[in-house]
N, C-alpha and C positions, 0 to 999 in steps of 0.2 A: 929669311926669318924661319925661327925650327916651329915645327907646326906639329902636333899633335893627330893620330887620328882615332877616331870613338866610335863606340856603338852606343844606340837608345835600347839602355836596357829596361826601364821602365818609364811611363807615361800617366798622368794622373790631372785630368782636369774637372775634379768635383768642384773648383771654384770657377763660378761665371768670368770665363774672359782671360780664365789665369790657368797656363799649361805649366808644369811644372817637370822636370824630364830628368833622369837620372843616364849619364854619358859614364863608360867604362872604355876600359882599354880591349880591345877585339882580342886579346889571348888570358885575357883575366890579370893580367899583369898588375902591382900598384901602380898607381899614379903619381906626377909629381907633386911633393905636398907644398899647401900654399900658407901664407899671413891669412891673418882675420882683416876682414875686405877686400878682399882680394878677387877679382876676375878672369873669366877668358874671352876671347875674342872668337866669336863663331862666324865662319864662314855661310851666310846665310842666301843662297844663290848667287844673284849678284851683287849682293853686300854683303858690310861685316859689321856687326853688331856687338858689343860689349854688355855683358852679362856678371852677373854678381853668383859668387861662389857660396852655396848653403848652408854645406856639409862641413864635416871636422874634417880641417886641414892637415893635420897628422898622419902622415900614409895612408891617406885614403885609396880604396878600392873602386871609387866614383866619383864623380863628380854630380852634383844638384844644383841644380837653375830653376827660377819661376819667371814666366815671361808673359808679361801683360799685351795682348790683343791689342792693335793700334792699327784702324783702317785706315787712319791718313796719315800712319808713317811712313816709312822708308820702304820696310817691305820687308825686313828681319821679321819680323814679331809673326808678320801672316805666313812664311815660309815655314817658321816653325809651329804653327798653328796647323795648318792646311796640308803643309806637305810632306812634313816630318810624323814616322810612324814606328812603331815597336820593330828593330831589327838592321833599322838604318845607321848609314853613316854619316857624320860630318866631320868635317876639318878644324879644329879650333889652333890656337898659340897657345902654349902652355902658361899659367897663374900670373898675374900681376895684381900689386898691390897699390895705390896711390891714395890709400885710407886705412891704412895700419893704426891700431890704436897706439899712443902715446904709454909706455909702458913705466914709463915715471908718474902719471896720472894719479892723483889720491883717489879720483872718482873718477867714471866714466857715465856721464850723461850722453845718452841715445837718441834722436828725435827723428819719427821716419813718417811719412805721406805716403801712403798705398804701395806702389810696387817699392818703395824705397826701404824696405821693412830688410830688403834679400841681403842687404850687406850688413845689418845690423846681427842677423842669426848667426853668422859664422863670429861676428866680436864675442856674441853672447857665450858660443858654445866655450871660446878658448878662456872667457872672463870665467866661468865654472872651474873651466879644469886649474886655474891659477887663483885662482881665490880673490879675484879682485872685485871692487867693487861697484856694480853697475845700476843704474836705472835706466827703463824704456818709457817714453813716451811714444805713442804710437796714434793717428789718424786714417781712418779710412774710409769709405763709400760703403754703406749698410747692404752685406750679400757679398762682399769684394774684399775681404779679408784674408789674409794667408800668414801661414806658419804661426798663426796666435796660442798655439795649444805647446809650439814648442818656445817662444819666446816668453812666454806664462810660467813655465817652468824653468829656465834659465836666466830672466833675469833677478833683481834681486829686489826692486820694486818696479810694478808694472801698472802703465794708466793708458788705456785703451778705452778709443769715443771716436764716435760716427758723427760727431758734429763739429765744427770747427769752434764755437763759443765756447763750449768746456774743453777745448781743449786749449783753446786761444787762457782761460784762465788758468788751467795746468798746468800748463807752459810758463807761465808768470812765476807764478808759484814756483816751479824745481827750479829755475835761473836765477830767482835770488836765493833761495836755500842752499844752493851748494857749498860745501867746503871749498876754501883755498887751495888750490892747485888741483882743482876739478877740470874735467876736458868734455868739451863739448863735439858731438859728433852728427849732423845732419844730412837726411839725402831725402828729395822728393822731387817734385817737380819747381820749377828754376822759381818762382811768387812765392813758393811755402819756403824754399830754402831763404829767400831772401828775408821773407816775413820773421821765420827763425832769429835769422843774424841780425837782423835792425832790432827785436827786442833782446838778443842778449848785448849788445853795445851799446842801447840803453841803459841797460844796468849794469854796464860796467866790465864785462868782459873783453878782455884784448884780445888782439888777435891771434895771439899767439896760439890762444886755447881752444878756437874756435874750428873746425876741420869739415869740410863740406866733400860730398859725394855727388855731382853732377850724374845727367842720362847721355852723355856726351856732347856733341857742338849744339843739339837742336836745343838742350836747356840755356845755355850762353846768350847773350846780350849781340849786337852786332859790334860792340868794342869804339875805341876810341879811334881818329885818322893814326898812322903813325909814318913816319920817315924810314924808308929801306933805301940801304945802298948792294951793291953787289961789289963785292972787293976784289976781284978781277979786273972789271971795266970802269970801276968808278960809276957804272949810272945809278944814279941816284931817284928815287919814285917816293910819289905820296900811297902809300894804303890805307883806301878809302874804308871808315866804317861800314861793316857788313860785306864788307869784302876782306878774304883770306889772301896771307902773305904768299899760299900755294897756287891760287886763283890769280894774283898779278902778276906769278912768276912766269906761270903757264901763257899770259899774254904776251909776255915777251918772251916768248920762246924757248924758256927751261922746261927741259922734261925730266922731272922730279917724279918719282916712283909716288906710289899712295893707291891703296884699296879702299877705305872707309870712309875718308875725307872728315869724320869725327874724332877724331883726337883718340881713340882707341887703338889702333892697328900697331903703330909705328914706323907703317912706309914711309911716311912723307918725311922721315925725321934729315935735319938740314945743318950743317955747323954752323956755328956765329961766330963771327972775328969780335967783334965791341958793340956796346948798348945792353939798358936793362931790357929782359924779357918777360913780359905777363905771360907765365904757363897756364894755360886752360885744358892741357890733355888730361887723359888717363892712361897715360904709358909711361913715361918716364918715372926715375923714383926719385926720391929727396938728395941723393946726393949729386945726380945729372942735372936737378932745378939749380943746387946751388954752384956748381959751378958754371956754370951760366954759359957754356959756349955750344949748347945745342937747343932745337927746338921741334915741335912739330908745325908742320907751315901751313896744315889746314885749320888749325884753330887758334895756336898764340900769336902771342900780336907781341910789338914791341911799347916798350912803357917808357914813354920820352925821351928824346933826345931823336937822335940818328941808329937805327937797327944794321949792323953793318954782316951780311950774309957772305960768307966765305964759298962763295959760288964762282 
């Protein structure tokens, strides 16, 4: 996989908990330009962590990330907390996007839960330069706020609240107001995302319009059992909920490449011969979901019938 390498050209943590870091290319060089939502995958010692892109994607000269403190995650967040300093290097993948906004969209409804705010600013900045039209809803923890002074200015109605009641009613409120062929777009932690989508499918929105931004596998649910066969040998296995198709393959003896084991990276990525498959990465894009004969094996899962692994 082609990988990227950067310098920490500046470092900015006046928010409690929230480092926020600006990565350039080590000769000054542009960078590759990305979508609105768009990520990279940092190399963060011995994981890899997926991060939300800031900045204007237009030949950018940097790249901007905000990364929330997490003492009982993985150990991305405290590497770049604790270890990472003005001058340094890291390795990241260069941009992906698996939350692009919908560019047929009449509106673009925004809804983001704390660090979930980071993929909303890059939609906001490209919604500016294209005239389209946006609202943010935004929630956060009082003191733990970020980029509000540029999402204030780029969107085009903004409701920001530290409580969840008023926002729980503000939320009501923009989901039935919207216009016809409005797109709805949510990222927070895995309860708010859900809380989101259970009230707009109450009122009536489909799926079609509905677009979520996960933290990778640890926002995920443990899934449903599913049937894998391997199309080589014919063995056929049950994968147990909360157990990864990468994780059963590993027990029996496939040695399948994988760094992150959260659906960000794209090591693990494995072909499929036949079955549907529930995608839960962040790597692949809309046209590798729909043709349906790949996957990544640390986080999707197969969605009924028999998952047939071209292994």
């Amino acid at each position: 996989m082609r990988t990227l390498k950067l310098v920490v050209t500046a470092v900015d943590d006046t928010v409690s908990g929230i480092r926020t870091l600006a990565l350039s290319d080590p000769d000054g060089a542009p960078l590759p330009s990305f979508t609105p939502g768009s990520h990279i995958v940092l190399e963060c010692g011995a994981v890899a962590n997926a991060y939300s892109l800031t900045g204007d994607g237009t030949a950018p000269d940097s790249y901007e990330i905000s990364v929330l403190r997490c003492d009982s995650g993985s150990g991305g967040s405290l590497w770049l907390h604790d270890r990472v300093t003005l001058g340094d290097t890291v390795i990241a993948s260069p941009p992906r996007s698996a939350f692009a906004p919908v560019l047929r969209a009449r509106k673009h409804l925004l809804v983001a839960a704390g660090i979930g705010i980071t993929p909303m600013v890059s939609h906001l900045r490209s919604a500016r330069v294209w005239g389209r039209h946006t609202e943010l809803l935004y929630v956060h923890r009082p003191g733990r706020a970020v980029h509000v002074d540029t999402v204030t200015r780029l969107a085009d109605d903004v409701s920001i609240h530290t409580g969840r009641a008023g926002f729980d009613s503000a939320l009501r409120t923009a989901l039935a107001g919207q216009p016809f062929g409005a797109h709805l777009y949510v990222c927070g932690p895995a309860a708010f995302i859900a809380d989101v989508t259970a009230a707009a499918v109450e009122l009536g929105w489909p799926d079609s319009r509905i677009h979520l931004e996960h933290f990778g596998s640890v926002a995920l649910d443990p899934g449903e059992p599913f049937t894998a066969r391997i199309a080589s040998t014919g063995e056929q296995f049950v994968v147990e909920a909360g157990v990864s198709l990468l994780e059963a393959l590993e027990r029996r003896g496939f040695d399948v490449p994988n760094l992150c084991r959260k659906g960000v990276c794209g090591e693990c990525r494995i072909p499929v011969a036949g079955g549907a498959i529930t995608h839960r990465d962040l790597f692949l894009g809309d046209d590798d979901r729909r043709a349906g004969d790949t996957l990544m094996a640390c986080v999707s899962r197969g969605d009924g019938g028999t998952l047939e692994v071209a292994l």
